[in-house]
Each structure stands twice: as C-alpha cells, then as structure tokens.
C-alpha positions in Angstrom: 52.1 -51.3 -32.3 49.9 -52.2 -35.2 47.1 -52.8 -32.6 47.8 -49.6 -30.6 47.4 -47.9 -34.2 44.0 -49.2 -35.0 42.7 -48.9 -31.7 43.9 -44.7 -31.8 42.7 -44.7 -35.5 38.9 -46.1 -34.5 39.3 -43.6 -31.8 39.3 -40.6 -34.0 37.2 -42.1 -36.3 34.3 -42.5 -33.4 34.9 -39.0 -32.5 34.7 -37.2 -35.6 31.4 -39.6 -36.4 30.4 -38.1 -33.0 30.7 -34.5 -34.1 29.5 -34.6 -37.7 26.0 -36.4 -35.5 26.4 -33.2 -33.4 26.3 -30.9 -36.4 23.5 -32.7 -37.8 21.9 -32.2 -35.0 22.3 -28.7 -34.2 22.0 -28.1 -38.0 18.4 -29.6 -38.3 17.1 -27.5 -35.1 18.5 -24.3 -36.4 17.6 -24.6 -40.5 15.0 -22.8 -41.7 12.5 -25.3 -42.0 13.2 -26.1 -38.1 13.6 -22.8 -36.5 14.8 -21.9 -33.3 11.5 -19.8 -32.3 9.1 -18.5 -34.5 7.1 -15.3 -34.4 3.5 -15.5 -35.7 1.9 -12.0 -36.6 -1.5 -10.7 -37.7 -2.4 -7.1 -39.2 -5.4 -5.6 -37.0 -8.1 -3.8 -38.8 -9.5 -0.5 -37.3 -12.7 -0.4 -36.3 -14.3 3.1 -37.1 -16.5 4.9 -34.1 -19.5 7.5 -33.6 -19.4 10.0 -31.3 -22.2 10.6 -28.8 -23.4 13.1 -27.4 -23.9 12.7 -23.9 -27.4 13.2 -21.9 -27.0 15.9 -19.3 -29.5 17.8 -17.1 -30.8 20.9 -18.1 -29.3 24.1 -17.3 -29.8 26.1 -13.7 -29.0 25.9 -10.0 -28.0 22.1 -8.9 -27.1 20.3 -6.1 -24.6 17.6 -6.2 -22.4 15.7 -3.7 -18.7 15.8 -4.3 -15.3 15.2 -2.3 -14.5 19.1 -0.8 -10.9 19.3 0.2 -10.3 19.8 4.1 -7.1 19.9 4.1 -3.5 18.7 2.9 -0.4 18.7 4.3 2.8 17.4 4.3 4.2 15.5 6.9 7.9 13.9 7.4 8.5 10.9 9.6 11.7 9.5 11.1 12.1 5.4 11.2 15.0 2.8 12.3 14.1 -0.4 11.5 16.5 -3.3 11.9 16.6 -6.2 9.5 17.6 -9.7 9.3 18.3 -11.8 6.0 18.1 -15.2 6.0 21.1 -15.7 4.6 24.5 -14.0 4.2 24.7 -11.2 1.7 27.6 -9.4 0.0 25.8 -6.4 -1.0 22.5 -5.0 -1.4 21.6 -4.8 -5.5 18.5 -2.9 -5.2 15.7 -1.8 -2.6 12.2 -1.2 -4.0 10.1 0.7 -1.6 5.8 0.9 -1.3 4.0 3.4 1.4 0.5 2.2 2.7 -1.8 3.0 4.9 -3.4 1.1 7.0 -5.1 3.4 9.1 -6.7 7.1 8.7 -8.4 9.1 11.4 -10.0 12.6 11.6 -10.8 14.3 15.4 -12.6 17.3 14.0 -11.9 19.5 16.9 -8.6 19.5 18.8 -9.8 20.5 21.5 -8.0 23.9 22.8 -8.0 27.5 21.6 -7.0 26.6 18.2 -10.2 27.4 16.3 -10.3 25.7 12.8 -8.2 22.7 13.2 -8.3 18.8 13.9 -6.1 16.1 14.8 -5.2 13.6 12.7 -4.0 9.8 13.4 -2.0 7.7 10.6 -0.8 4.6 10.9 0.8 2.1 8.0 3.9 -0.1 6.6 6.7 0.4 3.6 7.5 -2.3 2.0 10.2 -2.8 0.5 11.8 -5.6 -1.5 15.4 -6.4 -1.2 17.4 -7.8 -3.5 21.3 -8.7 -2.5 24.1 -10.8 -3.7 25.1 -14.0 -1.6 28.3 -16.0 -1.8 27.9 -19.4 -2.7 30.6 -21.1 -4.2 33.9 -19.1 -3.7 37.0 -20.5 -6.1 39.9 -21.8 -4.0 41.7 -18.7 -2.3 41.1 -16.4 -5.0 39.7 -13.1 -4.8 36.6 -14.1 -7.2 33.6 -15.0 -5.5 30.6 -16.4 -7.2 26.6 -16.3 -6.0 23.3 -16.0 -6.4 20.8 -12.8 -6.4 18.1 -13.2 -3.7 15.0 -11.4 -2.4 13.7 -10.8 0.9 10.1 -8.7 1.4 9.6 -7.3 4.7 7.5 -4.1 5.5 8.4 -1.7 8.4 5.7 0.1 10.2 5.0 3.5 11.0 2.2 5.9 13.0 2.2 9.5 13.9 -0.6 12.0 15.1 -0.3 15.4 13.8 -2.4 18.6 13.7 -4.5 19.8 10.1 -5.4 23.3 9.5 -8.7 23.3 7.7 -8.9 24.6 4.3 -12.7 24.3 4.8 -14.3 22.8 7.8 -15.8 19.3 7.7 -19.9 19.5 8.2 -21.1 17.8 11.0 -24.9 17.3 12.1 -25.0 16.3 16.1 -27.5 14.1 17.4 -30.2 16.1 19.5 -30.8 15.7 23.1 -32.9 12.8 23.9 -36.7 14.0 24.8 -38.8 12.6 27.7 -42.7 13.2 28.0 -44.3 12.3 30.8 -48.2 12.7 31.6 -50.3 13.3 34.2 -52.8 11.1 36.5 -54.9 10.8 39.3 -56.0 7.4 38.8 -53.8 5.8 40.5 -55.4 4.3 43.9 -53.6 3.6 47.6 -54.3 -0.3 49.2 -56.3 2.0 51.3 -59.9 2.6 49.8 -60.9 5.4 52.2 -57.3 7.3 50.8 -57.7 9.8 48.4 -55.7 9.2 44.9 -52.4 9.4 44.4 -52.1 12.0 41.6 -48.7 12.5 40.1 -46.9 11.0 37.2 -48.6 8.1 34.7 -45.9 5.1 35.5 -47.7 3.0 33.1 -47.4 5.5 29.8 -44.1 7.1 28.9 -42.7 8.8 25.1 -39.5 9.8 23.9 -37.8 11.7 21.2 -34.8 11.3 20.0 -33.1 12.3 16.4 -30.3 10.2 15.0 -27.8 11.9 12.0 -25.7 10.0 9.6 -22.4 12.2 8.9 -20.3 11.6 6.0 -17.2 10.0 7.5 -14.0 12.2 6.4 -11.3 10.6 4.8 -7.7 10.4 3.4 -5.7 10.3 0.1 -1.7 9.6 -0.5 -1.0 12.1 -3.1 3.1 11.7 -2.4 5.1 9.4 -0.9 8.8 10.4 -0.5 11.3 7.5 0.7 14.9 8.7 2.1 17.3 6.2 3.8 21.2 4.8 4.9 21.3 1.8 5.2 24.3 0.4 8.1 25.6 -3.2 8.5 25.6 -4.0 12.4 27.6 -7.2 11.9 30.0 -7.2 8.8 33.1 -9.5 8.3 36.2 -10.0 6.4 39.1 -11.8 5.8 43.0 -10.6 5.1 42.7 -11.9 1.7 39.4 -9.5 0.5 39.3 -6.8 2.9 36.8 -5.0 0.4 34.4 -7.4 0.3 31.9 -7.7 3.7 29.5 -10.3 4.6 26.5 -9.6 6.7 23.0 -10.4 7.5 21.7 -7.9 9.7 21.6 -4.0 8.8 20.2 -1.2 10.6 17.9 1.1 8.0 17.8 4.8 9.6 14.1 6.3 7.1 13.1 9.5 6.6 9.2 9.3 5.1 8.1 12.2 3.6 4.3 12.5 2.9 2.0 14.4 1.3 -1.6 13.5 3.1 -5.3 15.2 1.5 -8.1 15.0 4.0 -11.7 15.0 1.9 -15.2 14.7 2.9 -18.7 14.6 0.7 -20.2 17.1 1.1 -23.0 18.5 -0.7 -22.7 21.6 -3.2 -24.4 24.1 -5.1 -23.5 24.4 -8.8 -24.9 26.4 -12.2 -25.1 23.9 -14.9 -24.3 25.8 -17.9 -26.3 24.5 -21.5 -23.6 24.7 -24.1 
C-alpha cells in the first residue's frame, strides 16, 4: 500500500511539473516581450506635385484614326454541358463563372437583299470554378458527415453565327483588277528566210498592273457577359439513414449566356480641334 501511495503521489507530482512546463511555455511565447505576431508600421510622407499643362496641336480641321462603332448587339445562347468530378461530392458550395472569346469574325456583306448588314461568327469557353463538399470520414452510423472543400476548373465551349445591323458601315478599299500590257512586233522571223515576219504579239516583253489595299481588320469587344444556369445531378445516391443528403459526381449544367457584343473598326475621322 505504502508503495502504491508513492508511486500515485510521484504520479501527480510528474504531471503537475508537466503542466506548470506547459504554462511556462505557452506563457513565454505569448508575453509581451515574446509576442504572438507583431505588426511593424511606418507613417508615409506626401509628396507634393505640379501640374502640367499638356502639349496639344493647334486648333482647326484634323484628321485622326479612332475605333468607329459598327455595331452592338446582344445575343443569348443556349448550352448543356455535362460534368464529371473526380471525386464524390455532397453539394456544390459555389460556381465562379468567366466568358472568353476565342474567336471573332466579321463577313461584311451577308450576301442577300438585306442591304446594311453582316454576319458575324463567335466562338469561345466559360469557365467556371467549382467548389463542392466531399465526404471523407463519416462518424459511425450517425447522421454527421465530415469532409473536405475541393475545386475542379473546367471550361465549356460555345459558337454561334448571327446577323449585325450596321450602325455605320465598315470601310473597305478592294484590290483593282489586275492589268496586262502587251506590245506589238514584227520582228519576229519564221525558220523559213524567204517567209515574211510574223507580226503579232512581243512574247519576249510583257507588264502588269496590279494595286494591293491594306484594310483595317474589324473587330470585337465583350461589353456584358450574363451567365444563367440549373444545375441537375444525373447519378445521385442515398441511404435509408440520410435520405437528405446525395452523393454524386456527374451533373448535367443546362446555360443560358447572355451577351452583349460591340463590333469596331479604325477608321479615319475628321475632327475641329478647339484652342481653349
């Protein structure tokens, strides 16, 4: 008994050592002169500024070349894009969505009676970032489930065609007709000596015209992007004991993309430069 006394009593003894080394511990990286974290800061002086007065051109008539507005329009575009996580989820968290574009072209003329319109191709991705819950270590048979958040970035296409109505027509220059001079000669001699000449065209002298323009290619800006969806779980499961919570890894994402699309071109215009 006496041994079974002193064994419990240098038991305590160790433990309460134990914890007065744990305070002293914890106590020395939390006093003052040992802080936790430290924040370090430094008042900034203001530096004082002239203003200038810009150099401009003199007033009058002027020329410059700025982006003219063709057209904008809105445009709304139906997706379904099916998904695949890599692992099971519980429920999505959060979806953060981007619209590019990846492609942008302008046929000036459409090619029927439509006078003043063009037809424009668009082609380009969302991408969106998912975040969703997984289950990962569930406790026993009880309804709580614990996990971790994931991500998974994917981007979903999209391309269209639709028809602009110009605001203001794009300016074109076409390329001429090639030119072809040929010349005259009567130089040209037959094996036969006694034959008289062969007079027709010089094959041995030959010019051409031919005038090349450089148009200014017309272009597209995304002004709005509008992002609508539901998103459906193609193979959810459940068990009798948490009929409210699903597991999945495949969902079906029906997209409505609503965009707002200006079509620009440079395009060289006359201004008055006022002096002020």
């Amino acid at each position: 008994m006496n041994i079974n006394y002193k064994s419990n009593q240098e038991n305590q003894e160790n433990q309460e050592n134990q914890i007065t080394s744990n305070d002293s511990y914890t106590a020395a990286c939390c006093t003052p002169s040992h802080p936790c974290a430290t924040v370090t800061t430094q008042a900034e002086s203001i530096t004082e500024q002239m203003d200038v007065k810009p150099i401009v051109i003199k007033d009058g008539p002027v020329v410059v070349k700025v982006p003219v507005v063709l057209a904008e329009t809105n445009i709304t575009i139906p997706v379904e894009a099916t998904i695949t996580l890599d692992q099971v989820a519980m429920e999505i968290k959060r979806i953060k969505k981007n619209v590019f574009l990846t492609q942008s072209r302008l046929i000036p003329f459409s090619q029927d009676s439509r006078h003043g319109t063009g037809i424009l191709f668009i082609a380009g991705f969302v991408r969106k970032n998912i975040e969703y819950a997984t289950q990962t270590c569930p406790i026993g048979t009880s309804v709580n489930v614990c996990g971790d958040i994931r991500h998974c970035t994917v981007e979903v296409p999209f391309n269209f065609t639709t028809r602009v109505t110009f605001l203001k027509k794009p300016v074109f220059n076409e390329n001429t007709t090639p030119s072809e001079l040929e010349f005259f000669t009567d130089k040209i001699q037959d094996c036969d000596v006694c034959s008289d000449p062969v007079i027709g065209r010089n094959p041995c002298d030959q010019s051409f015209f031919f005038t090349e323009y450089f148009n200014e290619k017309p272009y597209v800006e995304l002004v709005r992007a509008d992002v609508t969806e539901i998103d459906i779980h193609t193979n959810p499961t459940s068990n009798c004991q948490t009929p409210i919570e699903q597991k999945f890894t495949k969902l079906t994402e029906k997209i409505v993309i609503n965009l707002t699309l200006k079509v620009l071109q440079n395009q060289q215009v006359r201004v008055t430069a006022i002096d002020i």
